[in-house]
N, C-alpha and C positions, 0 to 999 in steps of 0.2 A: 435409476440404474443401480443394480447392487455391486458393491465392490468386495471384494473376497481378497486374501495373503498375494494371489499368485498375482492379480493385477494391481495390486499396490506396490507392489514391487516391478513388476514391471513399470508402471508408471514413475518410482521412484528415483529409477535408474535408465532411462530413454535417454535417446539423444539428441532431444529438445532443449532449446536455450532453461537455464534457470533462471528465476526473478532473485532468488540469491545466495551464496553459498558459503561455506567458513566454516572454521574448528570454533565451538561457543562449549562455556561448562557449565554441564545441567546440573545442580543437584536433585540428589536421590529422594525417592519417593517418602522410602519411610524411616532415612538414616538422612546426617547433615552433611554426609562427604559429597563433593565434587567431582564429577565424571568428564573427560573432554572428550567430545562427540563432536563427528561431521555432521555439520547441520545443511539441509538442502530446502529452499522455497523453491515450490512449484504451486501458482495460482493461490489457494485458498488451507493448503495442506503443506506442515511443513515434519519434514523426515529427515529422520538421526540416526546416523550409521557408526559404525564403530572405529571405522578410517573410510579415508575417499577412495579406496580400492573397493569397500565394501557391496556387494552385488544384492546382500538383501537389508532392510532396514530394521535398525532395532528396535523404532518405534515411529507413531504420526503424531501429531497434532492437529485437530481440524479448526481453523481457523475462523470461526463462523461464531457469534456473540460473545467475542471479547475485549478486552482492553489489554493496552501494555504499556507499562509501568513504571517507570524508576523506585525502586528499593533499595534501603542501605541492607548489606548483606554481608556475610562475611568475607567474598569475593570483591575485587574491585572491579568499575564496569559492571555491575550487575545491574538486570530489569526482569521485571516480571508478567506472566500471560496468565493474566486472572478472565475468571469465565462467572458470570453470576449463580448464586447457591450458595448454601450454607454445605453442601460435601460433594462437589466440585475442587476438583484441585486443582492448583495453583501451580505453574509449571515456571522455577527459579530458574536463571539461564545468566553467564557473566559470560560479556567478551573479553578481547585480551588486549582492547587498547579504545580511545575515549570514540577513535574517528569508528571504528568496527561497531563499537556500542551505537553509537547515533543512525548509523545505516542499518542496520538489524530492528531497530525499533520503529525507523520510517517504513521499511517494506514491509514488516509484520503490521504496522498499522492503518496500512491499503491493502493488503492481500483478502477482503475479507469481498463477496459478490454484492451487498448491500452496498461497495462505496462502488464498486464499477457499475451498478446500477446507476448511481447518484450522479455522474462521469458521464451515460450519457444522454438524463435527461436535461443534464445542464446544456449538455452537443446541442439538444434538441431545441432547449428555449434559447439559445443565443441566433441557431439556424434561423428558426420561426422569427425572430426580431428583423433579419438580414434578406429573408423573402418580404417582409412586409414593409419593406426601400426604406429603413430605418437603419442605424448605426445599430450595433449590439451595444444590452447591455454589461454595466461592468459585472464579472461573475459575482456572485453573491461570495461573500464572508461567511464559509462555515466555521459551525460551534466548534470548540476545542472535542475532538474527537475521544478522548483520555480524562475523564474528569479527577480530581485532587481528593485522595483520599488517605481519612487519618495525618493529615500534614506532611504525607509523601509527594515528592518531587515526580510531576504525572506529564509525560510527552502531548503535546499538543500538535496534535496534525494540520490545523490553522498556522502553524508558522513557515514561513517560506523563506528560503535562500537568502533571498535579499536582507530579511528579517535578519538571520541568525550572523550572516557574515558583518553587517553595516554595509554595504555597497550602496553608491548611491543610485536612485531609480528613477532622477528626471531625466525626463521623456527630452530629443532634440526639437526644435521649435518647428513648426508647419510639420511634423511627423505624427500620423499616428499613432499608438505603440500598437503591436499583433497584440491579438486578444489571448488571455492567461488560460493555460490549462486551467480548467474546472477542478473542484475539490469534490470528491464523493463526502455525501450526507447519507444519515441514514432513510430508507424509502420504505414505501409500502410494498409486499409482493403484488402481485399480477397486474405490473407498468404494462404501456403501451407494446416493449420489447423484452418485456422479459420472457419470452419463446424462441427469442431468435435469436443464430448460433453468433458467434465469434466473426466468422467469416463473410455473415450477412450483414452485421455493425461496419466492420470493416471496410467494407464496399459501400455502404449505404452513405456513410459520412466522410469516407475518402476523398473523395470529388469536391464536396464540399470541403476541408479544410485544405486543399490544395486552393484552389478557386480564393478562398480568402487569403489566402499566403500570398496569392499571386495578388489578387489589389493591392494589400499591405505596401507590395514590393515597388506598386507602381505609384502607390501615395507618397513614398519617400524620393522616387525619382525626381517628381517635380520638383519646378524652384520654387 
C-alpha cells in the first residue's frame, strides 16, 4: 500500500483510539535546541504535531528496525530512537517527568509488527500445548529487547511490572495462576499469519482466550 501526505494525515489525526499520546521535546536535526511537540502513537508510526489541535503532522517516525534508549542528554527524561546505519539518524526526544519517560519508551518498544508477530505465535504454541490435553507452557523469557550500548543505560522490554514495582508474585495455593501475556521476539517474515488482518487474529484466538479464562476461573473456584 502506498501512503502519500493526504493519508498520513488523515491517518494521523482519525478518531481511532491511540496507543499513546503527550507533549515530548524533540531536538532539532541539525541545531541542539529543544522543540516541544505533540507526540501521537498510532500502531508502528509515531507523528509530531505542533499542538494537539494540530490537523496536519509535522513529521513521522516509522517505527520498524529500531531500538530505544536511555541517553544522558542535556534534557532531563531523555531517550532515544536509534535505527542501525552509520547516516541514519537518531531521533532525541525528553519527557517531562520520570513516569511519562518510562511509558513512552514501553510503547515505542512494542509498537514495532515484528513483536506483534512474536505475540501471536506465542498465542499459537501455548494454544497447540492446551489442544494437545496438556497444561500450557510457561511463556518463554524473551532477550532484553534494547541491547547496552557504549555504557548507556538501554530499556529492556524483558522486564515486567512485577519486576520493576517489587510486588510480590506468589501464586495462592491449589490456584493456578492465568497464563502471562506473551512477549514479542523478534521473527522471521512469511509466519503461518502473517497475511491475515487484525480482525481475523481477533476472532481466531478470541474464543480461545475466553475459553481459557473461563477454566482459570473455575480452577480457583474449587476447594
Amino acid at each position: 500500500m502506498k501512503l502519500n501526505e493526504r493519508s498520513l494525515a488523515a491517518y494521523a489525526t482519525c478518531d481511532a483510539p491511540v496507543d499513546n499520546a503527550g507533549f515530548l521535546h524533540k531536538k532539532g536535526g541539525r541545531h541542539a535546541a529543544y522543540h516541544r511537540r505533540w507526540f501521537v502513537l498510532r500502531g508502528n508510526m509515531l507523528f509530531y504535531f505542533e499542538d494537539p489541535g494540530s490537523r496536519e503532522p509535522v513529521g513521522v517516525i516509522i517505527l520498524e528496525g529500531c531500538t530505544v534508549e536511555l541517553v544522558e542528554a542535556a534534557e532531563e527524561f531523555a531517550f532515544a530512537v536509534r535505527f542501525a546505519g552509520d547516516r541514519v539518524r537518531t531521533y532525541v526526544l525528553a519527557a517531562e517527568s520520570q513516569a511519562a519517560m518510562e511509558g513512552w519508551v514501553k510503547a515505542l518498544s512494542r509498537a514495532s509488527f515484528d513483536y506483534l508477530r512474536l505475540v501471536v505465535r506465542e498465542l499459537e504454541r501455548q494454544l497447540a500445548a492446551m489442544r494437545a490435553g496438556g497444561c500450557p507452557p510457561p511463556p518463554r523469557r524473551p532477550r532484553a529487547l534494547l541491547p547496552k550500548e557504549n555504557g548507556c543505560a538501554v530499556w529492556s522490554a524483558a522486564e515486567t511490572p512485577a519486576a520493576s514495582t517489587g510486588a510480590s508474585t506468589r501464586a495462592r495455593p491449589g490456584a493456578e495462576p492465568p497464563p502471562l501475556p506473551p512477549r514479542r521476539r523478534a521473527s522471521a517474515p512469511n509466519g503461518p499469519l502473517d497475511s491475515a488482518s487484525f480482525a481475523q487474529l481477533h476472532e481466531r484466538y478470541g474464543q480461545e482466550v475466553r475459553a481459557l479464562r473461563s477454566q482459570w476461573l473455575r480452577s480457583r473456584a474449587q476447594p
